[in-house]
Backbone as ProteinMPNN parsed JSONL, in Angstrom:
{"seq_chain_A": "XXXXXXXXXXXXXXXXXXXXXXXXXXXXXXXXXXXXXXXXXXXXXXXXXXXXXXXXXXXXXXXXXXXXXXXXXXXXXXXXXXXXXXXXXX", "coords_chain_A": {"N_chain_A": [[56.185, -100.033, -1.871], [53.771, -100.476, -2.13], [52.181, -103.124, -2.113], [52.394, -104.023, 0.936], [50.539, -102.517, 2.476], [47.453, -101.585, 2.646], [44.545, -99.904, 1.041], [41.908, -98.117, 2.393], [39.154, -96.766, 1.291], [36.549, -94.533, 1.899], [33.963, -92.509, 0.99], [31.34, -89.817, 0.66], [29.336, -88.99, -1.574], [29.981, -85.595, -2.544], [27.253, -82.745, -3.368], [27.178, -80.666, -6.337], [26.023, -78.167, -6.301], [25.667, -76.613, -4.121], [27.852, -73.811, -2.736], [29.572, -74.03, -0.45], [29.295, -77.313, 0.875], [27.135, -79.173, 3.399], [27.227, -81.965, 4.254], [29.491, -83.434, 3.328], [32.086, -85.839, 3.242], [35.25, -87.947, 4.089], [37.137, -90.847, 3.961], [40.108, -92.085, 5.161], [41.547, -95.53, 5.195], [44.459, -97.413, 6.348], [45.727, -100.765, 5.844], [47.875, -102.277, 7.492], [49.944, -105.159, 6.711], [51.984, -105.925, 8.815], [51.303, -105.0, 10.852], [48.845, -106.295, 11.577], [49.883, -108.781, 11.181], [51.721, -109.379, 12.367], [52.679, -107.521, 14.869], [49.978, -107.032, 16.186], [49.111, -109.652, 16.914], [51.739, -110.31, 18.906], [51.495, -108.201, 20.986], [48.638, -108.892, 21.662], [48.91, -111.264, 23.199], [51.016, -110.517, 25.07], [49.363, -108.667, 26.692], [47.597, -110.536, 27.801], [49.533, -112.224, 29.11], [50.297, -110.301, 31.078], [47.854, -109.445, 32.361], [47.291, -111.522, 33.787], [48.747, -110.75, 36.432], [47.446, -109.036, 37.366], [46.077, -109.177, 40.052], [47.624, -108.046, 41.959], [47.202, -105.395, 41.499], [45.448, -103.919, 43.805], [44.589, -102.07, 45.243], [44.545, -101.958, 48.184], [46.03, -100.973, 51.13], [47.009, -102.491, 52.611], [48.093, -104.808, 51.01], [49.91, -103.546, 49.527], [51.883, -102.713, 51.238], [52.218, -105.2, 52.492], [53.413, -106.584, 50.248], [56.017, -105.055, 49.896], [57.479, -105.701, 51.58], [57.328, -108.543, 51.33], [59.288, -108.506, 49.128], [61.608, -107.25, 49.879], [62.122, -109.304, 51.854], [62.984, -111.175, 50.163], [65.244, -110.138, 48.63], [67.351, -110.1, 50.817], [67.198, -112.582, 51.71], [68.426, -113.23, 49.276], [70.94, -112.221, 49.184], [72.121, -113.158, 50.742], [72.243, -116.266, 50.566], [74.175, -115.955, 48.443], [76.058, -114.768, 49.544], [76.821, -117.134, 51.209], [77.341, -119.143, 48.907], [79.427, -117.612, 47.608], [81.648, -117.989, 50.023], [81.829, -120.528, 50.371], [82.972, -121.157, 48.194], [84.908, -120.594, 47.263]], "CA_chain_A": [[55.681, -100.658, -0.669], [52.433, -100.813, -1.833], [51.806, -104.375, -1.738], [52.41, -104.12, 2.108], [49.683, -101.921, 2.829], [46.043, -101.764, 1.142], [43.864, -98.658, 1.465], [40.46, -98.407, 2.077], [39.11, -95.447, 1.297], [35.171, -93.895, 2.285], [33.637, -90.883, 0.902], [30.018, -89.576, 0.257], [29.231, -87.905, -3.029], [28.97, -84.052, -2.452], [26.613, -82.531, -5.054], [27.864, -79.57, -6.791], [24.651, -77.104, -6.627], [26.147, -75.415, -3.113], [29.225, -73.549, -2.371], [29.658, -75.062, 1.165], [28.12, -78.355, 1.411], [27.33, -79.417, 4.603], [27.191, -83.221, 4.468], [30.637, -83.696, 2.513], [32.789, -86.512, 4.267], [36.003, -88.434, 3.097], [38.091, -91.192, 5.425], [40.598, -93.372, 4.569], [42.1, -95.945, 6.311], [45.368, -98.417, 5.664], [45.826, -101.863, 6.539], [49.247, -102.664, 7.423], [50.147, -106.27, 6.972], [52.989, -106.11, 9.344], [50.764, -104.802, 11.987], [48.093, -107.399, 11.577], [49.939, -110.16, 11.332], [53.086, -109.287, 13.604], [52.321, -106.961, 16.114], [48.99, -107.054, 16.893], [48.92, -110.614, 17.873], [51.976, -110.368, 19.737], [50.624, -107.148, 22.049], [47.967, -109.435, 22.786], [49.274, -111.969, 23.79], [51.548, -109.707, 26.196], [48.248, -108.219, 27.246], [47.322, -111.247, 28.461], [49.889, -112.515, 30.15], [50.147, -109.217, 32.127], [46.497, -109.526, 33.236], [47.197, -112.767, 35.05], [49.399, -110.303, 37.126], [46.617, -108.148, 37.88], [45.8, -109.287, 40.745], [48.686, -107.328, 42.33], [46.977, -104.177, 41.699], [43.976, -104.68, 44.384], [43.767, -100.795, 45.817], [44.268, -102.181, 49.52], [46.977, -100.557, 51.361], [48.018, -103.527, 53.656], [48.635, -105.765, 50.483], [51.469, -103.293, 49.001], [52.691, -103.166, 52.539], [53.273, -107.093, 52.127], [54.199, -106.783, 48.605], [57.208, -104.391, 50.021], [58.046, -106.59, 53.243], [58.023, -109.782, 50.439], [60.35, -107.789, 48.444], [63.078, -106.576, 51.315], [62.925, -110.374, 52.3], [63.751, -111.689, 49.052], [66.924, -109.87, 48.413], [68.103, -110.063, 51.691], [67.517, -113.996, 51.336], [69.173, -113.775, 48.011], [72.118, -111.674, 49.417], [72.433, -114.641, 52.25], [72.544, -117.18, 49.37], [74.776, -115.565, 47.379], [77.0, -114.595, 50.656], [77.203, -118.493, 51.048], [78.12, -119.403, 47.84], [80.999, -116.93, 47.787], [82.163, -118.365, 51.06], [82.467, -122.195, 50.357], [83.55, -121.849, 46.577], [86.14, -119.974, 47.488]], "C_chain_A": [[54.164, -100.753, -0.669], [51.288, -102.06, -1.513], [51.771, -104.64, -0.197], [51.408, -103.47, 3.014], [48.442, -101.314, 1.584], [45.31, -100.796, 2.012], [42.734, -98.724, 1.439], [40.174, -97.206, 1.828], [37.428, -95.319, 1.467], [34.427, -92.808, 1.861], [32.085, -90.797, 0.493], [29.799, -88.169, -0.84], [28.78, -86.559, -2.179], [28.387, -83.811, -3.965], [26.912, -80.866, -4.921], [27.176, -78.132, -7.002], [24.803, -76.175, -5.634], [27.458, -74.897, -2.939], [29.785, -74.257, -1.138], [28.869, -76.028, 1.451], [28.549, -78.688, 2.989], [27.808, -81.31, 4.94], [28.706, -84.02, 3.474], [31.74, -84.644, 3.832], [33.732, -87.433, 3.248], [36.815, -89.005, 4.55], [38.503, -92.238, 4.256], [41.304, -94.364, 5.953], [43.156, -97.137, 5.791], [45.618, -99.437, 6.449], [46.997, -102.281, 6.803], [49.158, -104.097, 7.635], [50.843, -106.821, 8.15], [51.967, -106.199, 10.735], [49.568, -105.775, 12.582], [48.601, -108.373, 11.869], [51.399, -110.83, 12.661], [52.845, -108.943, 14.793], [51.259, -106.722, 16.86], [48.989, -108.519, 18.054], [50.25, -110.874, 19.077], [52.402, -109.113, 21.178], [49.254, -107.855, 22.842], [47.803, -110.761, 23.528], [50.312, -111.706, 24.797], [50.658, -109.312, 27.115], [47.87, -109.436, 28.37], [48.09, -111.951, 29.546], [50.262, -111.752, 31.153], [49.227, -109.304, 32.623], [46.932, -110.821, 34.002], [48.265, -111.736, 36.578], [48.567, -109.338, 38.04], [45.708, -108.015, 39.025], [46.267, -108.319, 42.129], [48.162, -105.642, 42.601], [45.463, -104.365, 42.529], [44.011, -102.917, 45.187], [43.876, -101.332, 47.375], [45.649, -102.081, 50.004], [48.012, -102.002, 52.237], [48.681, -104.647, 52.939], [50.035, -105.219, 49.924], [52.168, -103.293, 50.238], [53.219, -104.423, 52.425], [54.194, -106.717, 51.335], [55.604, -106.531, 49.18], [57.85, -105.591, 51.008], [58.416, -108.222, 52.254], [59.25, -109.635, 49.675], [61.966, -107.895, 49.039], [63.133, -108.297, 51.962], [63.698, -111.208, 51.178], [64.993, -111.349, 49.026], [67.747, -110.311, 49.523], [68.08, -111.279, 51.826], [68.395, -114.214, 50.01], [70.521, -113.348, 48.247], [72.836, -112.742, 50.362], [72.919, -115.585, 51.723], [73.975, -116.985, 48.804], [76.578, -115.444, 48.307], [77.714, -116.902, 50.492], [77.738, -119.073, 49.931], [79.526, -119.045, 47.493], [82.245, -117.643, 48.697], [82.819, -119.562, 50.852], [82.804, -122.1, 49.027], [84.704, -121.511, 46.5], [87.296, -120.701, 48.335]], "O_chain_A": [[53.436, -100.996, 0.294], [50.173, -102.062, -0.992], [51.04, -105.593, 0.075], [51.371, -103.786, 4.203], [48.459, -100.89, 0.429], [45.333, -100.748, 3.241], [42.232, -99.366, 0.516], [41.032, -96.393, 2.172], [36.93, -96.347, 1.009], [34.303, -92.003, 2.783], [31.616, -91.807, -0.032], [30.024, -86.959, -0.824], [27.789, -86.38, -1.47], [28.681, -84.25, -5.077], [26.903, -80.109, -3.95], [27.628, -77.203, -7.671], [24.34, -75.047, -5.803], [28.322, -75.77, -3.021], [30.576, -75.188, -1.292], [27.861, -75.872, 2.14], [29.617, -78.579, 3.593], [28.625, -81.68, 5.783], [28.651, -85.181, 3.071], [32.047, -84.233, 4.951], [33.42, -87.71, 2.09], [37.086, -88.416, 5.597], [38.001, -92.813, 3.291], [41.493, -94.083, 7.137], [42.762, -97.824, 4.848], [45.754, -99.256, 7.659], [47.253, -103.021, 5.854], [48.451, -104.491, 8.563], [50.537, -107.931, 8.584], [51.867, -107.176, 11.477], [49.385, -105.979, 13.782], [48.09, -109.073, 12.744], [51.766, -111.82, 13.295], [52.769, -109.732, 15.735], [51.351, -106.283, 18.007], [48.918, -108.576, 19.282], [49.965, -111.528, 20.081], [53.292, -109.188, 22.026], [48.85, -107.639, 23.984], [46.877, -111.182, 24.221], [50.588, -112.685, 25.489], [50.923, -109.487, 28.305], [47.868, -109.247, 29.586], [47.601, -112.258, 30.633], [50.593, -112.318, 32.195], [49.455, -109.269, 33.832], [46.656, -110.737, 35.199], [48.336, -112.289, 37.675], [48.9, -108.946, 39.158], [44.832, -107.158, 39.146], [45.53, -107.964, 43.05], [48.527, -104.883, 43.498], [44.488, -104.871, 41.974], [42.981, -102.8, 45.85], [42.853, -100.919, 47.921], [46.498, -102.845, 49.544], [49.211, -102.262, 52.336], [49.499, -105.387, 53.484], [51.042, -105.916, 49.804], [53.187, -103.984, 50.251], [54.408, -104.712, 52.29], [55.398, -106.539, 51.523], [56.429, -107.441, 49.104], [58.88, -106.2, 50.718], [59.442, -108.884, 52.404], [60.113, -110.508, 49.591], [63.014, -108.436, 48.686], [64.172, -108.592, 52.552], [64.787, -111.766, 51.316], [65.872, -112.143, 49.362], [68.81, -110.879, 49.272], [69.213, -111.578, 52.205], [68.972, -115.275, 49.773], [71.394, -113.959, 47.63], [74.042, -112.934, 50.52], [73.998, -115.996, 52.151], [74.795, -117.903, 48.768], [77.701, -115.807, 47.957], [78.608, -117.522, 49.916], [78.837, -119.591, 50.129], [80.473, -119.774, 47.199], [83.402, -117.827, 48.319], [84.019, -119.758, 51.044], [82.981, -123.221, 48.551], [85.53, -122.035, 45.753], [88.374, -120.136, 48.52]]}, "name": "protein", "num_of_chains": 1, "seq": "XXXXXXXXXXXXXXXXXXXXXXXXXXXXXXXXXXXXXXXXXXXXXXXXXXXXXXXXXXXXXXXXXXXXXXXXXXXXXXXXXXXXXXXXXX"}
């Protein structure tokens, strides 16, 4: 699976004249193809269309009050609907 992921790797020469160097550093890091080319772009393109939603979250108590009261009328319009339908198909 190495063709699917390519390594980078980072390090800074220690020099060999101390027992404990101080400045000794080593990073690697792997590129996943999958993740690049699959899942990144479609996380942000989720991202985004969740932010258009974000309006919703506004911190002001009287709008989730609506929110709820829009909510509790919906169903109970959709239960009304749905009541009717039952009624005349039957």
């Amino acid at each position: 699976f190495g063709f699917l992921v390519k390594n980078q790797k980072r390090s800074i020469e220690i020099k060999t004249m101390k027992f404990y160097p101080i400045k000794g550093r080593f990073s690697s890091f792997y590129f996943d193809i999958f993740e690049k080319t699959l899942i990144e772009p479609m996380l942000r393109g989720m991202r985004s269309f969740l932010n258009l939603f974000q309006f919703i979250q506004n911190g002001r108590m009287q709008s989730y009050v609506l929110y709820g009261l829009f909510f509790i009328l919906s169903i109970l319009l959709g239960t009304f609907i749905n009541y009717l339908y039952t009624m005349y198909l039957i």
